[in-house]
C-alpha positions in Angstrom: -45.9 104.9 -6.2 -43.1 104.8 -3.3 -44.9 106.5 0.0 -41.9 107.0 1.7 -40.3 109.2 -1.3 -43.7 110.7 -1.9 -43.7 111.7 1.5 -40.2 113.1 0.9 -41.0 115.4 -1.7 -44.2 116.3 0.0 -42.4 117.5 3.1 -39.6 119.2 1.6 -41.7 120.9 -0.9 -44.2 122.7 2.1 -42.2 122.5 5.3 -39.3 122.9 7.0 -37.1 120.0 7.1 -36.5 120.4 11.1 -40.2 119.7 11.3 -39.7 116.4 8.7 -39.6 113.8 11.9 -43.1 114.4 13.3 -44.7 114.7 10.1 -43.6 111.0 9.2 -44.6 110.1 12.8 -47.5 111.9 12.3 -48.4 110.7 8.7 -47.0 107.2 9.9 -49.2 106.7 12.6 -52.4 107.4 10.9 -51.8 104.8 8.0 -50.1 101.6 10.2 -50.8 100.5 13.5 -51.6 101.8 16.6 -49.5 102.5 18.9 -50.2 102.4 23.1 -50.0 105.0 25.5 -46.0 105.1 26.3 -45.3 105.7 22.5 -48.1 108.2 22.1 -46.2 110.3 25.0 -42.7 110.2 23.2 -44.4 111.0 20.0 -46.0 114.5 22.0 -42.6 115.0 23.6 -41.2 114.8 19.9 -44.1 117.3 19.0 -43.5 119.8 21.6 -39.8 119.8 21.2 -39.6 120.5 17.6 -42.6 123.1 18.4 -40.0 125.1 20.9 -37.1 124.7 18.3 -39.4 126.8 15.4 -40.2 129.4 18.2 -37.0 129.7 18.9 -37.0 130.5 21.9 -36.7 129.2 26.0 -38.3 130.5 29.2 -38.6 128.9 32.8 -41.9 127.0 31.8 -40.7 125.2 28.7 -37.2 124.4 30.6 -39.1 122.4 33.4 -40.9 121.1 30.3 -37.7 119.6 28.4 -35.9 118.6 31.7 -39.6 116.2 32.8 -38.9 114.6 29.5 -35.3 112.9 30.2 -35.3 109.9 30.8 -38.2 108.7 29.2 -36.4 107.3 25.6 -33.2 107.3 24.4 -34.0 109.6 21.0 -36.3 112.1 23.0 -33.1 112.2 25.4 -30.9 113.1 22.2 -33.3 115.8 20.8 -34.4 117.5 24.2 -30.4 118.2 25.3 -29.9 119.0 21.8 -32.8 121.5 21.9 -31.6 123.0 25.4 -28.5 123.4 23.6 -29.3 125.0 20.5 -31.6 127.7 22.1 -29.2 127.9 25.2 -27.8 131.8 25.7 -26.3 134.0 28.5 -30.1 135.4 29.5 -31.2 132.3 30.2 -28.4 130.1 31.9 -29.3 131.4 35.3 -33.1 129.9 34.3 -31.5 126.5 33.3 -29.1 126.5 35.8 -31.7 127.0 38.9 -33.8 124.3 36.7 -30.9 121.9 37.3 -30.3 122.3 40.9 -33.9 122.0 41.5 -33.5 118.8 40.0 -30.7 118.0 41.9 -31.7 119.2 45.1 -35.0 117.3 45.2 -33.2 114.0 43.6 -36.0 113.6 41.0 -33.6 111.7 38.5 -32.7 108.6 37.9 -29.3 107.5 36.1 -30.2 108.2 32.2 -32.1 111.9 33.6 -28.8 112.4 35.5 -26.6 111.6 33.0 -27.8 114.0 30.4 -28.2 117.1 32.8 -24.8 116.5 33.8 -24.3 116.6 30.0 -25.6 119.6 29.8 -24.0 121.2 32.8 -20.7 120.3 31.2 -22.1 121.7 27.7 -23.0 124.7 28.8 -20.6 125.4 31.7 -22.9 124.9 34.9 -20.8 124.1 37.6 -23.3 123.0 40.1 -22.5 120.3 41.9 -20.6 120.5 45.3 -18.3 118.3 46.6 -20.1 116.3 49.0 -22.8 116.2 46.2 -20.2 114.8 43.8 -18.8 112.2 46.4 -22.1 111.0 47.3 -22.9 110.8 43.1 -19.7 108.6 42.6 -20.6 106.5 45.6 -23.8 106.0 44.6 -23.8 105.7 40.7 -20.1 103.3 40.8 -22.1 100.2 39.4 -23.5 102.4 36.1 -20.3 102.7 34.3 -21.8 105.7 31.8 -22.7 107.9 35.2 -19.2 107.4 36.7 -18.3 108.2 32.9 -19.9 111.5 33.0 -18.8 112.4 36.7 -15.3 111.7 36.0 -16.0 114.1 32.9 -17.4 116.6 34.7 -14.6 116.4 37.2 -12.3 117.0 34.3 -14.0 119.5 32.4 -14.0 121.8 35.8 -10.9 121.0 37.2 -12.4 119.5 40.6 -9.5 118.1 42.6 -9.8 116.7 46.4 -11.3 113.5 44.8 -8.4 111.3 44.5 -8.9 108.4 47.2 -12.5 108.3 45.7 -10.9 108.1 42.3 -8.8 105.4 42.8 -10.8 103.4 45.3 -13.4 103.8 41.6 -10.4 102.1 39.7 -9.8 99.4 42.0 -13.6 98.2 40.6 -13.7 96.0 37.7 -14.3 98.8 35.4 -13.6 98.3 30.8 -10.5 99.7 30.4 -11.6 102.8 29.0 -13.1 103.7 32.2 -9.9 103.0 33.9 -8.0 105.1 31.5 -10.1 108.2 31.4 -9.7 107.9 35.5 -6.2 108.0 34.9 -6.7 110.6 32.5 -8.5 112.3 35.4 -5.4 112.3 38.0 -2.7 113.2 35.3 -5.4 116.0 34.7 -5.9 117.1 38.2 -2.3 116.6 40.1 1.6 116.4 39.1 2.2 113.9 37.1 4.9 112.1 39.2 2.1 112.0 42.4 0.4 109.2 40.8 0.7 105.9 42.0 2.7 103.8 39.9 2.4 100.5 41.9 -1.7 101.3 42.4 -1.4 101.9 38.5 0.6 98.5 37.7 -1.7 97.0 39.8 -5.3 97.8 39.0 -5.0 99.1 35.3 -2.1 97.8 33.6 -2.1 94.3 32.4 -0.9 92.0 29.7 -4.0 92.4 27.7 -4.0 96.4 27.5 0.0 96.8 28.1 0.7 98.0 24.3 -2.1 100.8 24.4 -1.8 101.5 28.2 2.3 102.5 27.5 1.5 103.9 24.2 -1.0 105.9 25.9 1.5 107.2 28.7 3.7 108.1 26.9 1.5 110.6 24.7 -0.2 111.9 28.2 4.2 112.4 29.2 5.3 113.8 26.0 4.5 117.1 24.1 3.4 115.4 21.4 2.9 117.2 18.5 2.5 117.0 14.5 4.1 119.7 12.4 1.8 121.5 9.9 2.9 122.2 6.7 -0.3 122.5 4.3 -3.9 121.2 4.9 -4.7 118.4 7.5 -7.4 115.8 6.9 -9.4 114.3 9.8 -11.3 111.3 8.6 -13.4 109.4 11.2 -14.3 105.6 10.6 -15.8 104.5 14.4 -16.5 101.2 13.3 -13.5 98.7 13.3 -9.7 98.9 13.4 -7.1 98.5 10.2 -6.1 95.7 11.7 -9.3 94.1 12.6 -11.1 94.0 8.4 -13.6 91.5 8.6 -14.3 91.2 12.1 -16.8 92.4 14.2 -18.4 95.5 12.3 -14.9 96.6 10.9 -15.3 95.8 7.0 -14.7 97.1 3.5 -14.4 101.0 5.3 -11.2 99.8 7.2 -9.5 98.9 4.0 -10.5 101.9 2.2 -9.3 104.3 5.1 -6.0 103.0 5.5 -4.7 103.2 1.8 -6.6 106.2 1.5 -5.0 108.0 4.1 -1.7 106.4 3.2 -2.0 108.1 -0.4 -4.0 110.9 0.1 -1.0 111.9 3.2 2.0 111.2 0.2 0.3 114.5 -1.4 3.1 117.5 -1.0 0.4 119.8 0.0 -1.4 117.9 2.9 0.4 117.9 6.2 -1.2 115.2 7.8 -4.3 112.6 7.5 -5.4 111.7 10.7 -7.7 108.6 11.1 -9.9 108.2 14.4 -11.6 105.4 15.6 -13.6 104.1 19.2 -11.6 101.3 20.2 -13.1 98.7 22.7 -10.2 96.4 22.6 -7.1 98.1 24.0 -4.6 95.3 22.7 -3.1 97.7 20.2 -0.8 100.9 20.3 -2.8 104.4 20.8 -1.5 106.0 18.0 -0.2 103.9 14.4 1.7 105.7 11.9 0.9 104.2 8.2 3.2 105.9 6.8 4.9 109.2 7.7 1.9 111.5 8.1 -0.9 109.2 7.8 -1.7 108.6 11.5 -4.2 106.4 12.8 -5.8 106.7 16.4 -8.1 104.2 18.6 -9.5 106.1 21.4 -10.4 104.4 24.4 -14.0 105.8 24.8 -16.5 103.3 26.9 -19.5 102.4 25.2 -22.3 100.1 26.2 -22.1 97.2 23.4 -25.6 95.8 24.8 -27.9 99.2 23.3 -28.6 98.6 19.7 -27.8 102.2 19.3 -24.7 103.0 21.3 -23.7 106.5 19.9 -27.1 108.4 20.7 -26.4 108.6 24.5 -22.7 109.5 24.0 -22.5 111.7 21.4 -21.6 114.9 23.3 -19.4 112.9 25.0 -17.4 111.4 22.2 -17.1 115.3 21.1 -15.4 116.2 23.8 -13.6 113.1 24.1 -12.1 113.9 20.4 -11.6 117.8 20.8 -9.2 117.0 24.3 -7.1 114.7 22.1 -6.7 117.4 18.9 -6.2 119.9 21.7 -3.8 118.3 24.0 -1.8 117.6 20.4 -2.4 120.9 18.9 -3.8 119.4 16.1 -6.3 121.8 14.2 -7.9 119.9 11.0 -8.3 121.8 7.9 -11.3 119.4 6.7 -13.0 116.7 8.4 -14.9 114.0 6.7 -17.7 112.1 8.1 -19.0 108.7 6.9 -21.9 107.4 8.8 -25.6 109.2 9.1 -25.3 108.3 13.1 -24.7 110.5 16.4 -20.8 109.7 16.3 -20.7 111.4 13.4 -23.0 114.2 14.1 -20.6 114.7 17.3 -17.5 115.5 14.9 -19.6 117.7 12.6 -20.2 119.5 15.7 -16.4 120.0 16.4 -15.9 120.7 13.0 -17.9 123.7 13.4 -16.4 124.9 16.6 -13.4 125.0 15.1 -14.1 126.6 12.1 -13.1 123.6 9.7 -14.8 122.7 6.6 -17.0 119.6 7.0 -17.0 116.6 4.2 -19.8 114.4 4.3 -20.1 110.8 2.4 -23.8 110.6 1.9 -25.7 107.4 1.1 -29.5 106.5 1.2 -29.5 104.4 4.3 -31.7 104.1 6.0 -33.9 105.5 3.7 -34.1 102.5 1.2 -35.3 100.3 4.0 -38.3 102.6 5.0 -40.6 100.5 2.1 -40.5 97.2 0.5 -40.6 95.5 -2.5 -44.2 97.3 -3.5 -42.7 100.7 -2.0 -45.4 100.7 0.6 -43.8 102.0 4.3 -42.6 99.1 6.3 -44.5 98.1 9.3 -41.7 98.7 11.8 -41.6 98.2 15.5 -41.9 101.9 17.5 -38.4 101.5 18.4 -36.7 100.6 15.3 -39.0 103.7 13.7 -37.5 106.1 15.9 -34.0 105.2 15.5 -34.1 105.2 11.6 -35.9 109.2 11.8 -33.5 110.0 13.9 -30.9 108.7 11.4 -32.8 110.5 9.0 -32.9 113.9 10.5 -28.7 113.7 11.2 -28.2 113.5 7.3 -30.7 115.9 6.6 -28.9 118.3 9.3 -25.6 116.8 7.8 -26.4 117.9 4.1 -27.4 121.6 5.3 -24.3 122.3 7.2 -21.5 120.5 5.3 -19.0 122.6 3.1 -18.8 119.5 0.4 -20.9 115.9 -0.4 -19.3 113.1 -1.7 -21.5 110.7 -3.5 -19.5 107.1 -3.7 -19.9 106.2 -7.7 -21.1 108.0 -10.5 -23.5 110.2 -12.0 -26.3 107.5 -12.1 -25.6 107.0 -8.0 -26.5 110.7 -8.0 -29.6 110.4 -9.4 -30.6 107.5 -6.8 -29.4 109.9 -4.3 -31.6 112.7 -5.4 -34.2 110.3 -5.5 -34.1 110.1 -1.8 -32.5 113.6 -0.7 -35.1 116.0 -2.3 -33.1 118.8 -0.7 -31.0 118.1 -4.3 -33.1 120.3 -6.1 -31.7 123.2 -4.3 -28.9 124.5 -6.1 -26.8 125.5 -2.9 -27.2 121.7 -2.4 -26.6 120.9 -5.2 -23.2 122.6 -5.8 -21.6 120.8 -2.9 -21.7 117.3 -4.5 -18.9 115.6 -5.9 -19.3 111.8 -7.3 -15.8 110.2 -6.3 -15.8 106.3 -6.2 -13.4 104.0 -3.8 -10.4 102.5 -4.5 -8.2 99.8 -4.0 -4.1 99.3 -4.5 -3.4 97.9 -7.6 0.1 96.6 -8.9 0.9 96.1 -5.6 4.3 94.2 -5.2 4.6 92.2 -2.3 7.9 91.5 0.2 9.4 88.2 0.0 9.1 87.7 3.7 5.2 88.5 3.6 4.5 85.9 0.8 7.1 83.2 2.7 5.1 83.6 5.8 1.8 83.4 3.8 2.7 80.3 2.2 3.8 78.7 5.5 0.0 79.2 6.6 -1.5 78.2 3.1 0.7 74.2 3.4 -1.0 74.2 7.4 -4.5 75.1 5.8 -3.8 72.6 2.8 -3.1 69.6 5.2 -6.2 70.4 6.9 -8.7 70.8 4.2 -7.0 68.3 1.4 -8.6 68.7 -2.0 -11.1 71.8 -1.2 -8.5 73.7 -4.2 -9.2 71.1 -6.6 -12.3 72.6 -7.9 -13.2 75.8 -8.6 -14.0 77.8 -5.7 -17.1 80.6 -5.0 -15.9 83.3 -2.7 -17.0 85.3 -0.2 -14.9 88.3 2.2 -16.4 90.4 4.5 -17.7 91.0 8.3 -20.4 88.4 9.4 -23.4 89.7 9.4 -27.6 89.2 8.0 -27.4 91.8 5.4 -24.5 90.6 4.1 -26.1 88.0 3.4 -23.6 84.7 3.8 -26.3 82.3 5.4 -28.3 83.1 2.4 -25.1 82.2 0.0 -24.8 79.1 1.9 -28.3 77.8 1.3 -28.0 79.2 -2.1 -24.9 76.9 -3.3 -26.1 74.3 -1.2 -29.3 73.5 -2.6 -28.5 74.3 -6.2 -26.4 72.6 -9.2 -23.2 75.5 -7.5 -22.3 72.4 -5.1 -21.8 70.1 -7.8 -19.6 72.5 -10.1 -18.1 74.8 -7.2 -16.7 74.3 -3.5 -17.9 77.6 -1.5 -14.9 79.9 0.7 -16.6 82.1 3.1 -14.0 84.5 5.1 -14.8 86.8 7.9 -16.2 87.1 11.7 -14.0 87.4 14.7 -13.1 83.8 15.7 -11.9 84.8 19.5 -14.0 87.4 20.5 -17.0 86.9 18.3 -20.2 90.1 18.1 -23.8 88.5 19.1 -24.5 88.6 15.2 -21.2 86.8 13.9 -22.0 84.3 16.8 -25.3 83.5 14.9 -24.0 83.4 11.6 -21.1 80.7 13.0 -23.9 78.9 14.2 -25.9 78.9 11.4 -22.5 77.4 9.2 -21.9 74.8 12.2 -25.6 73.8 12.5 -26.0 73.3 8.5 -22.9 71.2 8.2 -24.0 68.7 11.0 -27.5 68.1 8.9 -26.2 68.0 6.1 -22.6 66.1 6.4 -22.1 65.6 2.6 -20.7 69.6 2.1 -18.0 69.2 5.4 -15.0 69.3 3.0 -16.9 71.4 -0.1 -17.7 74.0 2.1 -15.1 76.3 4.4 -16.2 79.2 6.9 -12.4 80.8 7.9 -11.8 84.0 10.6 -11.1 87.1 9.2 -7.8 87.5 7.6 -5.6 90.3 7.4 -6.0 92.0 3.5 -2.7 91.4 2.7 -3.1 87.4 3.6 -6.7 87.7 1.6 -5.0 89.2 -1.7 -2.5 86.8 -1.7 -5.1 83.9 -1.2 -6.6 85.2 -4.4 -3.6 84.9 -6.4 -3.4 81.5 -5.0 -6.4 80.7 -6.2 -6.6 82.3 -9.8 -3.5 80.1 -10.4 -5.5 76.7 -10.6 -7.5 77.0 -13.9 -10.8 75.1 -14.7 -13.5 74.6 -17.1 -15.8 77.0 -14.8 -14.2 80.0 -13.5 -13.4 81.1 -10.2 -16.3 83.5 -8.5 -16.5 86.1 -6.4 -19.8 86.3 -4.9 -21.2 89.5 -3.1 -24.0 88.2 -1.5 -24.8 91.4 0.4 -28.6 92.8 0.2 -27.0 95.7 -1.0 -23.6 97.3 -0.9 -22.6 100.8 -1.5 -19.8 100.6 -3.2 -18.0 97.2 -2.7 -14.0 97.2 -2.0 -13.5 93.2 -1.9 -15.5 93.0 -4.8 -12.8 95.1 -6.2 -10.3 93.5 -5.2 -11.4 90.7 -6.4 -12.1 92.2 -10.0 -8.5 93.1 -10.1 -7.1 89.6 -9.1 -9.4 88.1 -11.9 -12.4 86.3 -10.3 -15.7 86.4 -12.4 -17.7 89.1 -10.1 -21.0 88.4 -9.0 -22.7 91.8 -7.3 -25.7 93.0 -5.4 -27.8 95.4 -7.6 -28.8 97.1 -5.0 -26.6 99.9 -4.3 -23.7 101.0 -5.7 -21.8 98.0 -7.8 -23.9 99.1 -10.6 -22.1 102.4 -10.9 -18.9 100.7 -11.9 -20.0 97.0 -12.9 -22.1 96.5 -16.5 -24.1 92.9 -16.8 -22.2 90.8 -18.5 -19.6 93.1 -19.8 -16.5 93.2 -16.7 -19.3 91.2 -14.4 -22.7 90.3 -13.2 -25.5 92.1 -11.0 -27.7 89.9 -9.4 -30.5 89.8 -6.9 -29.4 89.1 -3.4 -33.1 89.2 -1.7 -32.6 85.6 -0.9 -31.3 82.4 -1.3 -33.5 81.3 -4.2 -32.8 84.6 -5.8 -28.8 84.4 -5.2 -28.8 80.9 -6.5 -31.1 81.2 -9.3 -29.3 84.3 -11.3 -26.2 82.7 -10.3 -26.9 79.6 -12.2 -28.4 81.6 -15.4 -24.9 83.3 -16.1 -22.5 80.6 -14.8 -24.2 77.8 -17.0 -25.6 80.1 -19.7 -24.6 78.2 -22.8 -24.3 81.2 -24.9 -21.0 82.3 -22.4 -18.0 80.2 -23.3 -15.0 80.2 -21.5 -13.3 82.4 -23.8 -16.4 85.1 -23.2 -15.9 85.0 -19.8 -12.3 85.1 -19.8 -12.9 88.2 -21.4 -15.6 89.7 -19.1 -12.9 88.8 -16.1 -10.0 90.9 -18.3 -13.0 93.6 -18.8 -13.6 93.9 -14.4 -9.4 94.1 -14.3 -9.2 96.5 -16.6 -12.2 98.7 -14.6 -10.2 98.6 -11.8 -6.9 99.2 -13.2 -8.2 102.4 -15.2 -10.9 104.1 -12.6 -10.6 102.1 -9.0 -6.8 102.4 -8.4 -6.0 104.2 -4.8 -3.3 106.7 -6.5 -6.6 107.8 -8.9 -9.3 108.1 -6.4 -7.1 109.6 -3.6 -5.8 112.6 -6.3 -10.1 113.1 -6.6 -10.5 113.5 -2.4 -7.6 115.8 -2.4 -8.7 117.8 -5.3 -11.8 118.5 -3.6 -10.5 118.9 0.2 -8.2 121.4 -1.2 -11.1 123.5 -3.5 -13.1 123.7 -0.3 -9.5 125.3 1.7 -9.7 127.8 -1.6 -6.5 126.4 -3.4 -6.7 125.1 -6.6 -5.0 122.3 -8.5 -2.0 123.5 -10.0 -1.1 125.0 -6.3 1.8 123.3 -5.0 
């Protein structure tokens, strides 16, 4: 019996799935631990929000009620503005908007209250705020970097001029960058273009680090920049990473998938344009990055604060209306939009997708949900906090599944069933009818520049000198971001303390060397620590940065050149992975695969036919199914010569780009109401 699914199916079978968060509260709460008084109260506040939802319905008491709960946590914060705005209508904006000035008036806020009723203000188009209560706001608030955020939103969003000296006294501050360029934003907004400061600009915001965006950026906000449409236009948002970044920080697999993706899918005669958004941090690269001619790829400079463990719940609204000012300003109207993540960010584009009357695409997979129970399927004992933020993860894809035009399940039909497992909502045949199984690709044939393999192999005689012999024995490897569930301090204890050390020297790649995350600087120092006690493995085992793809493929090659009596491994050491684009990569170059069986690698990969599914719990598990295929005497090398042809030939006949990307557009197109033979 697995309580969480139970509970599922229970829910979905006799309630409302609006009401399905407080029932698990509910039903969690009586079976686990107790929880003290401060939990209790969010946990009422929950109750009484969903309670006004199902009545539908606002008045002045149960306004004062939602505005007493912000502040409190960050998820009751999420779900009381998103209540306000849900029931929010002409009759009752004078109610909210007296509610707010009250507020306001009587200064009973502090800055996360404050920064969601200005949310709503700007939501709901509540102009409230004079100017001396503005001025005194930006003077008081300049240290919180999301309240001078918001004010500069408002600001914008109500064209609010006579604020410029406190606008660029704000800028003189040592702001992010996206701070600084949405105040610049601000002023190009509010006054003539040519009125703005160009030395206070060169000054304060401009520097050697953001030059490249910052110009790219200007010369957007100076041009009327446009994109012809001819046919449908894809909006795909990826939020975490940059093309250019795979393997670093949280930018993985998705990165690589995007870009060639968008690059086919865009070839397509009958889509205009595939346009590929993501929140960039780092403004060290151009604004806008054509791969090629209509595949366009966009890092907007939107602040977030890297230090919450859940930096999109606070924002979402925000990032909305950061998104719909940059489609607008370019006159850029997407025919679909497709979503990835079950997580606010996402929720905020399904949002605009609806406002603009597009057709939403969702990508749905069962995470969180397969981490609500363990091995025995009994519910996790998790901490309050970490309990909240999963439900709430919950609730977006159940929301997500009931208002998309079209699901996209990554594998085949035996993913669906797994899905259905966790989605009960499947059983519904309006569900039902939106799901399409379409798996991810990868380029294959690929042909390569001579310049690009020169300049490779100028890096590859540098890395030799420095790490003589490590290619004179077979080599386990591992590609991907740095991080616990993908499981690479697990892989290192399990090659280390297993017979893999004596046959195979072990190649982990990935983490941001310069600017490392708070999780890749563990990992790092988890590889450092390990090879001081245990000195033996310094030249057996190599940790490199993250490498561009194109530098990782052609390592590969390099590497399937050198042949042995054991074979070359790829090693997916992931807890689970939902689909798994190195380890098809790495299929396709010829490496004996090794794959998580959780997740998704089972849809493509069969045991011992084109690979092997193993359990990556741990490091005893990792090592010990490792060892049973790799020195299984019944498995030659000719029989595993032919399970490496059998994973090529996989990919070659089900995983290529060209395949998958005719799939995406088959479907984006049956949702616009064309069909295939439409040109």
């Amino acid at each position: 019996m697995n309580e969480f699914i139970e509970f599922r199916n229970r829910v979905y079978d006799n309630e409302s799935n609006d009401s399905y968060p407080l029932q698990f509260l509910d039903e969690y709460i009586n079976n686990s631990k107790a929880i003290n008084s401060d939990e209790a109260r969010v946990v009422e506040q929950i109750r009484t929000i969903k309670q006004l939802e199902l009545n539908k319905q606002l008045g002045e008491k149960e306004i004062d009620e939602l505005i007493s709960f912000l502040g409190e946590h960050s998820s009751t914060d999420r779900f009381t503005v998103d209540a306000v705005l849900n029931l929010f209508n002409d009759e009752i904006k004078q109610i909210v908007e007296k509610k707010i000035k009250d507020v306001l008036l009587n200064q009973q806020y502090d800055g996360q209250k404050l920064y969601h009723v200005l949310d709503i203000c700007i939501e709901c188009g509540i102009d409230i705020l004079g100017d001396n209560d503005l001025l005194f706001m930006l003077q008081q608030y300049e240290l919180d970097l999301e309240i001078t955020s918001i004010l500069l939103d408002y600001m914008d969003r109500f064209k609010r001029p006579g604020f410029k000296d406190a606008i660029y006294k704000l800028l003189t501050l040592d702001y992010p960058d996206g701070i600084k360029i949405q105040g610049i934003n601000l002023l190009m907004n509010l006054y003539p273009m040519e009125t703005v400061d160009q030395s206070f600009v060169e000054k304060h915001i401009r520097n050697e680090k953001n030059k490249v965006f910052f110009d790219s950026y200007m010369d957007f906000l100076k041009t009327d920049f446009a994109f012809e449409k001819q046919g449908t236009s894809i909006l795909q948002a990826m939020f975490y990473g940059d093309f250019e970044d795979s393997g670093k920080g949280n930018s993985g697999g998705l990165a690589v998938l995007l870009k060639g993706l968008g690059e086919e899918i865009s070839k397509d005669s009958r889509i205009s344009h595939v346009f590929t958004i993501t929140i960039t941090q780092e403004l060290n690269k151009p604004f806008i990055s054509f791969h090629g001619d209509k595949h366009v790829f966009i890092r907007l400079p939107i602040y977030l604060d890297q230090s919450v463990r859940d930096k999109f719940i606070k924002r979402e609204l925000f990032i909305k209306r950061q998104i719909a000012n940059y489609l607008n300003r370019s006159e850029i109207k997407p025919d679909v939009f497709h979503i990835r993540f079950l997580d606010n960010a996402s929720k905020a584009v399904a949002h605009l997708s609806k406002d603009l009357n597009s057709k939403l695409v969702f990508t749905l997979t069962p995470d969180p949900h397969r981490n609500m129970f363990d091995g025995l399927g009994q519910l996790k004992e998790l901490g309050f906090n970490e309990l909240i933020e999963k439900l709430n993860k919950i609730k977006i894809g159940d929301e997500l599944i009931r208002t998309s035009d079209g699901i996209v399940g990554i594998g085949n039909g035996d993913v669906k069933t797994e899905l259905a497992v966790y989605f009960p909502q499947f059983k519904d045949d309006i569900v039902n009818g939106k799901i399409e199984m379409i798996g991810e690709g990868i380029q294959t044939g690929q042909s390569i520049d001579g310049e690009a393999i020169a300049a490779y192999s100028n890096r590859l005689i540098e890395w030799n000198e420095t790490n003589k012999g490590f290619f004179e024995k077979p080599v386990i490897l591992n590609v991907g971001r740095l991080a616990v569930l993908k499981g690479q301090m697990e892989l290192l204890k399990a090659w280390s303390n297993s017979k893999l050390s004596e046959t195979h020297n072990l190649l982990i790649i990935g983490g941001d060397l310069e600017r490392p995350s708070k999780e890749e600087e563990m990992v790092m120092e988890f590889f450092k620590n390990f090879l001081q006690k245990h000195p033996q493995f310094k030249d057996r085992f190599i940790h490199k940065g993250a490498m561009s793809n194109l530098d990782i493929r052609l390592l590969e090659r390099e590497i399937i050149e050198r042949d042995f009596d054991y074979p070359h491994i790829y090693l997916c050491s992931s807890v689970k992975e939902e689909f798994g684009i190195a380890i098809l990569e790495a299929m396709s170059i010829g490496f004996l695969t090794l794959g998580p069986i959780k997740g998704g690698v089972k849809s493509y990969m069969e045991n011992g036919e084109n690979g092997f599914l193993i359990d990556t719990s741990n490091g005893e598990t990792i090592a010990e199914e490792t060892e049973k295929h790799l020195y299984d005497s019944k498995i030659d090398k000719d029989a595993v010569k032919k399970i490496q042809a059998a994973g090529q030939k996989t990919v070659d006949e089900n995983f290529s780009i060209q395949k998958i990307s005719h799939e995406f557009v088959s479907f984006y197109l049956s949702l616009e109401g064309e069909k295939e033979n439409e040109i």
